[in-house]
Each structure stands twice: as structure tokens, then as C-alpha cells.
C-alpha positions as CSV (number, residue, x, y, z in Angstrom):
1,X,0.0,0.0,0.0
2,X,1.3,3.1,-0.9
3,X,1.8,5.7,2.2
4,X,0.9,9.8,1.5
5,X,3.3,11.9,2.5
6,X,2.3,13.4,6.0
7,X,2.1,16.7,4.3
8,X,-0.2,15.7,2.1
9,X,-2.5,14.6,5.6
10,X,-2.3,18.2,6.6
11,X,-3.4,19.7,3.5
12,X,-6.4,17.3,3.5
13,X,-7.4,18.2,7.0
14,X,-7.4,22.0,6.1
15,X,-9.3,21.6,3.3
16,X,-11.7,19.8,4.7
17,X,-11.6,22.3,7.9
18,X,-12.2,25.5,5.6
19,X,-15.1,24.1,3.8
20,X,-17.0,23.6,6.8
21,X,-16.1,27.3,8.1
22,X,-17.3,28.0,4.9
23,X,-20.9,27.0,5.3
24,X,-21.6,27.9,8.5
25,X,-24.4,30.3,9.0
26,X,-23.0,33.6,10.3
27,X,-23.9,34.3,14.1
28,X,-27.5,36.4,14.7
29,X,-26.7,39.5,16.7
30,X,-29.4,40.0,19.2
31,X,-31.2,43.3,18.0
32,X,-31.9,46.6,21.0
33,X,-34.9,48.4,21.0
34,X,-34.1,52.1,21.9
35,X,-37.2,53.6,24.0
36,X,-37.3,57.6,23.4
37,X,-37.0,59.5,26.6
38,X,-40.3,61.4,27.4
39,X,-40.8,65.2,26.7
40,X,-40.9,67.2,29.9
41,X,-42.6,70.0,30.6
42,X,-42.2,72.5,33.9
43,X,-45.4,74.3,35.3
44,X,-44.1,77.5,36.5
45,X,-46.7,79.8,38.1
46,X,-46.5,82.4,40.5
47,X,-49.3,81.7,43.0
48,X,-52.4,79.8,43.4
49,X,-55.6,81.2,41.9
50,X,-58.6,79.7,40.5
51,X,-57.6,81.6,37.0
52,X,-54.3,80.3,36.9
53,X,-55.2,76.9,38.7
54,X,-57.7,76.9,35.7
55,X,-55.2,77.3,32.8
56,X,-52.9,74.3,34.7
57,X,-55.8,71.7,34.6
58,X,-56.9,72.8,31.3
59,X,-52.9,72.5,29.6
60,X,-52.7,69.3,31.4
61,X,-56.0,67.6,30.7
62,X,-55.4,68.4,26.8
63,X,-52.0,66.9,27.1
64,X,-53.6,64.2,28.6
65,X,-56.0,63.6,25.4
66,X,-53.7,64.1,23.3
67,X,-52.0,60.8,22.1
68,X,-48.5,62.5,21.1
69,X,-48.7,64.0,24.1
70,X,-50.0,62.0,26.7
71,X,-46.2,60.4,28.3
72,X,-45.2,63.8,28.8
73,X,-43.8,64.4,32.2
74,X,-45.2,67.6,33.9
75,X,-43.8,69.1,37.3
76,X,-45.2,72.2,38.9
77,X,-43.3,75.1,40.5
78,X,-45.6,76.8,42.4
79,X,-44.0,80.0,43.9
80,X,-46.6,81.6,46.1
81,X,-46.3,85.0,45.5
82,X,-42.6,85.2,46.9
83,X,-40.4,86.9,44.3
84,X,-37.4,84.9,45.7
85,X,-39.0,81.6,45.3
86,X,-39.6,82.7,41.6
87,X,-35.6,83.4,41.2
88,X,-34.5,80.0,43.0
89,X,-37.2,78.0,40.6
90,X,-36.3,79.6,37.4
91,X,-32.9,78.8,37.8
92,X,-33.7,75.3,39.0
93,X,-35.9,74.7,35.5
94,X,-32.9,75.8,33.4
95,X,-30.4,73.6,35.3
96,X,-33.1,70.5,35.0
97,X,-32.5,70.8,31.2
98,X,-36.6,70.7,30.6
99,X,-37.8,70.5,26.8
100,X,-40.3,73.0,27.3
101,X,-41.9,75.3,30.4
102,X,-45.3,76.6,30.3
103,X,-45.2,79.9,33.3
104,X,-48.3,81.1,34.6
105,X,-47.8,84.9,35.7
106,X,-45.4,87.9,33.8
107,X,-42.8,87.4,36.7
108,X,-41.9,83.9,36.2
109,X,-41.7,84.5,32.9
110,X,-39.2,87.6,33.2
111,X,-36.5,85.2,35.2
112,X,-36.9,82.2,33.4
113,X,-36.2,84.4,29.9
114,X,-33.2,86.3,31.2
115,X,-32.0,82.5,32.4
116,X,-32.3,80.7,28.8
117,X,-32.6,81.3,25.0
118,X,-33.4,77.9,24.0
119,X,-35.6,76.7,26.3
120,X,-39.5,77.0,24.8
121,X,-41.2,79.0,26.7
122,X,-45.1,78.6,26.9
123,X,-47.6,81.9,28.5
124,X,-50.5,81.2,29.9
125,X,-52.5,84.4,30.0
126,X,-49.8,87.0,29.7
127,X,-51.5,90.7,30.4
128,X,-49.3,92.1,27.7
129,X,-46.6,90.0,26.8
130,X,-45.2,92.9,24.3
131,X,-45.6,95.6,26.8
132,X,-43.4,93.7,29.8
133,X,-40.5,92.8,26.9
134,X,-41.3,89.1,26.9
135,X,-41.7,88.8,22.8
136,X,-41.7,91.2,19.9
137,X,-44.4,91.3,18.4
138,X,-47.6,89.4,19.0
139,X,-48.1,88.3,15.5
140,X,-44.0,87.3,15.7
141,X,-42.7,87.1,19.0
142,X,-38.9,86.2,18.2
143,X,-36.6,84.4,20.5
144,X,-37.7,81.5,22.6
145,X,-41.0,82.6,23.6
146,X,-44.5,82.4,22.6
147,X,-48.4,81.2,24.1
148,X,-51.2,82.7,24.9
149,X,-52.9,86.6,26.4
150,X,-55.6,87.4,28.5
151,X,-55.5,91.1,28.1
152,X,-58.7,92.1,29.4
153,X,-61.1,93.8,26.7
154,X,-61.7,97.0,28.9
155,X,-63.6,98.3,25.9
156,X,-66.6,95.6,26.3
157,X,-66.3,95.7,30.3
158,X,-66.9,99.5,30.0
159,X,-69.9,99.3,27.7
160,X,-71.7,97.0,29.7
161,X,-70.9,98.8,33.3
162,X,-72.5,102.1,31.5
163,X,-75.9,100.2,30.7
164,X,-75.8,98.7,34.0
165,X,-74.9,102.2,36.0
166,X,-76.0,104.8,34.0
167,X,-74.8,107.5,36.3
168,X,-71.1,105.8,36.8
169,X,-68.7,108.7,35.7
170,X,-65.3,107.7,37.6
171,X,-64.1,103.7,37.8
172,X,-61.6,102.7,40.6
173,X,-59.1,99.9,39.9
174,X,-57.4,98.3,42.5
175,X,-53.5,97.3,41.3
176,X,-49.7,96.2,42.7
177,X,-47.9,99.3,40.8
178,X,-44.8,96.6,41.1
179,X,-46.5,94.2,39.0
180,X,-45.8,94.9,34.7
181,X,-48.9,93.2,33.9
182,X,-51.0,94.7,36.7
183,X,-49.6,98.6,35.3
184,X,-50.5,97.7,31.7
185,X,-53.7,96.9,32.3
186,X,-54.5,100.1,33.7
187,X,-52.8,101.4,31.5
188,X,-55.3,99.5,28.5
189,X,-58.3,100.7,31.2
190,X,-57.7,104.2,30.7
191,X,-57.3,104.1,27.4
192,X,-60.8,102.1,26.9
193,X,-62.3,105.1,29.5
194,X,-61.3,107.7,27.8
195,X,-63.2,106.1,24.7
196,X,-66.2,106.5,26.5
197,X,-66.4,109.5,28.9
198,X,-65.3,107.6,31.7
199,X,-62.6,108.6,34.5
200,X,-60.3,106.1,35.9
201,X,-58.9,106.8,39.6
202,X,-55.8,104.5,40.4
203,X,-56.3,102.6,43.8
204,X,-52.3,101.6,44.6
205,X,-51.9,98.6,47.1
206,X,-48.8,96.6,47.7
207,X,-50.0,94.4,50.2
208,X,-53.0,92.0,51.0
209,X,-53.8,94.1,54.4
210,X,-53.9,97.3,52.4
211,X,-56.4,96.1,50.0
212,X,-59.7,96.3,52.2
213,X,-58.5,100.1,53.5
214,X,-57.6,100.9,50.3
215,X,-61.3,100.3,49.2
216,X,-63.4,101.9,51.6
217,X,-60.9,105.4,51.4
218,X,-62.0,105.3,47.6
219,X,-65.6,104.3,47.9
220,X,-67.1,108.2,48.3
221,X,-65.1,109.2,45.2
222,X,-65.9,105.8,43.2
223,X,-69.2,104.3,41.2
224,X,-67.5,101.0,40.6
225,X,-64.4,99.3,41.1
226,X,-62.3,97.1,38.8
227,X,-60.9,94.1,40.1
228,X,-57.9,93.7,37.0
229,X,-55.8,90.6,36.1
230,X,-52.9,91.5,39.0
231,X,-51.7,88.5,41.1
232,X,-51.6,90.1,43.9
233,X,-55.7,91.3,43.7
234,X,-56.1,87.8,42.2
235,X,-54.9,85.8,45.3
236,X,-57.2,88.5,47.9
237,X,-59.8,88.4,45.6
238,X,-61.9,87.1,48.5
239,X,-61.1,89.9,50.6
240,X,-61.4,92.6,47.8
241,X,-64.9,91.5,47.2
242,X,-65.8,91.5,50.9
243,X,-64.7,95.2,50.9
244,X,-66.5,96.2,48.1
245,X,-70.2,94.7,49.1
246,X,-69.4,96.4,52.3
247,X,-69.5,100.0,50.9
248,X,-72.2,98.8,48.5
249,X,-69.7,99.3,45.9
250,X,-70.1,97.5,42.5
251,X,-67.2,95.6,41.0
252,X,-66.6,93.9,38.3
253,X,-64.0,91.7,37.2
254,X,-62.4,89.7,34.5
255,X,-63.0,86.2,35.1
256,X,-65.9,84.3,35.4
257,X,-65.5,82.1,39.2
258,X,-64.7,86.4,40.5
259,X,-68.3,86.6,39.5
260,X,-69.7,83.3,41.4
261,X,-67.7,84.8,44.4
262,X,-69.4,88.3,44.3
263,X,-68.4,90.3,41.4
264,X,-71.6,92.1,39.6
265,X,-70.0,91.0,35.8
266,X,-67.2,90.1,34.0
267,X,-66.2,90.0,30.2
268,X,-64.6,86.7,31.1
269,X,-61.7,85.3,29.5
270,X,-62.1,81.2,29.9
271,X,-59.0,80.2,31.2
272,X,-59.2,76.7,31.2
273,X,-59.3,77.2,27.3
274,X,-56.7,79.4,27.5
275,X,-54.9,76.3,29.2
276,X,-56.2,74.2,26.3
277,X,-54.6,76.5,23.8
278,X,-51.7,76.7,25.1
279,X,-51.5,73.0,25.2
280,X,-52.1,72.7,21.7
281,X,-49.3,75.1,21.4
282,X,-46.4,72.8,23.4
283,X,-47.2,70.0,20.8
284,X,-46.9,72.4,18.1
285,X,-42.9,72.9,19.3
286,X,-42.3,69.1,20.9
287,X,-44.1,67.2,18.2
288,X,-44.3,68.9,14.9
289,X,-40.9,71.2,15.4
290,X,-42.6,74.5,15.2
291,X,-40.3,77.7,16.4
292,X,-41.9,79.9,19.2
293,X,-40.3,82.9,17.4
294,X,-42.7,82.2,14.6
295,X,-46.1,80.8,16.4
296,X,-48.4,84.0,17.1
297,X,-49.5,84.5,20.3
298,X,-53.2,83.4,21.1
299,X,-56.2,84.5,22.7
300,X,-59.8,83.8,23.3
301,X,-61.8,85.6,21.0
302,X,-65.5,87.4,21.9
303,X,-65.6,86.3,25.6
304,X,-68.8,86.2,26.8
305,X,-70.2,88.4,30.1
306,X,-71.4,86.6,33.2
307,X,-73.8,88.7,35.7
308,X,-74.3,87.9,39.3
309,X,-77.8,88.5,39.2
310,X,-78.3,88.2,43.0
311,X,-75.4,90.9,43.4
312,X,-77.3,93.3,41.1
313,X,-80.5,93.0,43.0
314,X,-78.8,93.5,45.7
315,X,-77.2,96.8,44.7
316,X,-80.5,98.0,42.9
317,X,-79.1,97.7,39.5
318,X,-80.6,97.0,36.2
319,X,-79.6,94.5,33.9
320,X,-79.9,95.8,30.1
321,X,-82.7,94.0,28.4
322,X,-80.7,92.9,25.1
323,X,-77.3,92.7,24.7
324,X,-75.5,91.9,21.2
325,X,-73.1,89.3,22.8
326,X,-73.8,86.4,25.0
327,X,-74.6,87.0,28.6
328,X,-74.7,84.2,31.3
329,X,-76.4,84.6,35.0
330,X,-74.1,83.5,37.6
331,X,-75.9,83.0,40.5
């Protein structure tokens, strides 16, 4: 028998070796599914209040509907009216590294803006949002900020008190003079009064216990008293009400739970749809990529009026007959 060199063996062997590498099937890699991080939002508002309680729950109960937005992480930082608190939370927002904030009340907004140029920032109900530097324009606010106004329409509100108190010739308005918002709106007031022979006397405060004083020292000079959009009116409102029934003084207001509580009327912004709107807005920015420097800012338009009729009886008053926009009792 004839013997194969040993070199020959080897050669066979490797052959035979490489063939079978080379059918082998190559190895499956297991595969990773990579689970996006959820969007989150900060509430930042500057005190509790049924208007700006009422724009939270109506922002979060859209996001809630909405199925883009519905995993969205929200976290609320309420400051209570303290202007400190308001600096320590705008800089703990920024340094949270949130997608997005949506600020309830002019002075959150202020410090969170002068903290960050690329964080989206949301307003809920900003009194004038132009006039207290916060955007540009309102048709193109610029920057990082954009959402949604509840400048009062003075106009309407004075119309209506004239048909309701004929012989009303000089308005009071009760305001924090530290407050943009709150000096803008009377600013918008007067304007509106002058429009219809009406006089406007400021009523200063800068604290809750003047409020009540401050009230009765205007009632003489006064035939009604406007309770405006100011935080600091807003979270007494209570108290400001109580003063004014006690001087039989009639006030009105711009929301429409003021007018539940005591207020004769209101030309009442809804702000649990200026809540909604502004939700609508956040997915605008975190869903489709929409700019805030390019997204108008919104408002409810043709609010409707709400009388407390038990209030007017009580003060003697008259309710016009007809009106040419909707008007609600509140009783």
C-alpha cells in the first residue's frame, strides 16, 4: 500500500476544515430596541388662583388627550407669590435641562427668559406680553417665547358697566404698581375710559392688608371698582370682594368664578381654554418642530359676560334688556 506523505494529511485536514467554516451560518446578533426619553414639561406659576389653577388643569387635561402628548412628564413650580422663590425656581428649571416650560404669571416668565434662550417657553394668560418685553411682536414674538394673552377687553367691560350704571362717571381699579402686567392693564383701562367718557382713579396697594383700607378710602369718590388681572388682587380676591359689598360698591372683574364669588359681571376670558390652547401650542414645538419665534400669540376671541344676578339685586341695579353678545347669569 502506498503511504501519502504526512504533508499531504495536513493539506487534506485543512481543506476539509475551511469548507466547513465555509458553510456555516453567520452568528445572529441579538437586535436593541431604543425607548425615546419622554418630553418634559415644567409648570411654573407664580401663585395659586382659581384663573391660573384653571389654565394648569386645562394645559394638562389636553395633554392628557392628546396621544402624542400623553407620556409627557409635567412638574409644577408653584411659587406663592414670593419673588425669591420665583428666582430660585427659574434657575432650578434651566439647570433641569426641561424640553419646554409653560409659566403662569409675567414674573416667572421675566426670570426664566433672562435664564435661557433655547428653552421654549409657553404663556399662559400673559397681560401684555409685548408691553413687559417678553416677545416682539404678538403676530411674531422672536426668541424662545411664545403662548397665549388674557388682556382684558376694557372696551366691552366699560360698555356693559355704563348700561348697568347709567350715572357711573369715575371707575376705581385696585392694582400692585410693582407688578408689569397689573400697570399695563391700567394702562389698556384708561385708554378704553377715555373712549367713553369715563374717568379712571388708580387705587395703589402693595400688600393683601392694604387692600380692604384701600377700598373703603375710595368708595365716596368711586361708582365702581375694577378688580384687573394682578396676582396680587387675584390671590385677595376674596377679601377685595368682601370690601366692596361692604361699601355697596359694585365691582366687576375679569373672570368668570370672580363673578360666582361676588363680582356684579365680568367679560370673562375662559381660562381653562386658554390652558387648552396653550396646550395645543407645546405640541406644536415638541411634536411637529414648530419655532416659538414664529407661532403668534393666542387669545380667546368674543368672551362672553357673566352677571351675578343676586349681586345686582342686591345693589339695585338694572340689567340691560338685550345685549348683542352672550350673557350668562351667575348666580
Amino acid at each position: 500500500m502506498r503511504v501519502q506523505p504526512f504533508s499531504c494529511l495536513v493539506a487534506s485536514l485543512l481543506v476539509v476544515l475551511m469548507s466547513a467554516c465555509g458553510n456555516r451560518e453567520p452568528a445572529v446578533q441579538p437586535t436593541t430596541t431604543h425607548t425615546p426619553r419622554p418630553k418634559r414639561i415644567a409648570i411654573f406659576k407664580i401663585v395659586e388662583h382659581p384663573a391660573i389653577d384653571a389654565m394648569e388643569k386645562g394645559f394638562r387635561e389636553a395633554l392628557s388627550r392628546d396621544p402624542a402628548m400623553s407620556t409627557v412628564e409635567l412638574k409644577t413650580y408653584n411659587a406663592n407669590g414670593n419673588e425669591s422663590t420665583v428666582t430660585v425656581y427659574a434657575d432650578t428649571i434651566v439647570q433641569s435641562g426641561y424640553d419646554a416650560a409653560f409659566v403662569l404669571g409675567t414674573p416667572c416668565a421675566i426670570k426664566l427668559k433672562e435664564r435661557t434662550t433655547t428653552m421654549p417657553i409657553i404663556l399662559g394668560g400673559a397681560t401684555d406680553p409685548v408691553g413687559t418685553g417678553l416677545v416682539a411682536s404678538v403676530a411674531r414674538p422672536g426668541g424662545n417665547v411664545t403662548g397665549t394673552t388674557d388682556l382684558p377687553p376694557f372696551g366691552e367691560h366699560l360698555r356693559y358697566l355704563k348700561a348697568l350704571i347709567p350715572r357711573a362717571q369715575t371707575v376705581g381699579v385696585v392694582f400692585n404698581p410693582a407688578e408689569d402686567n397689573s400697570r399695563l392693564a391700567v394702562e389698556a383701562l384708561e385708554r378704553a375710559a377715555n373712549g367713553q367718557n369715563l374717568k379712571v382713579r388708580r387705587i395703589p396697594i402693595h400688600a393683601a392688608v392694604e387692600i380692604s383700607p384701600a377700598i373703603a378710602a375710595a368708595a365716596n369718590s368711586i361708582q365702581a371698582l375694577c378688580l384687573p388681572t394682578d396676582n396680587l388682587v387675584y390671590s385677595n380676591m376674596a377679601n377685595a370682594l368682601t370690601a366692596a359689598a361692604t361699601v355697596r360698591l359694585p365691582a366687576f372683574s375679569c373672570d368668570e368664578e370672580s363673578v360666582k364669588n361676588g363680582a356684579v359681571f365680568s367679560v370673562a376670558v375662559n381660562y381653562y381654554d386658554l390652558g387648552t390652547l396653550s396646550a395645543r401650542m407645546a405640541r406644536d414645538i415638541l411634536v411637529d418642530g414648530r419655532k416659538p419665534a414664529e407661532m403668534p400669540i393666542g387669545e380667546i376671541h368674543n368672551p362672553p359676560i357673566f352677571v351675578n344676578r343676586r349681586v345686582v339685586t342686591q345693589l339695585g341695579l338694572k340689567q340691560p334688556e338685550k345685549w348683542d353678545t352672550p350673557v350668562h347669569s351667575v348666580d
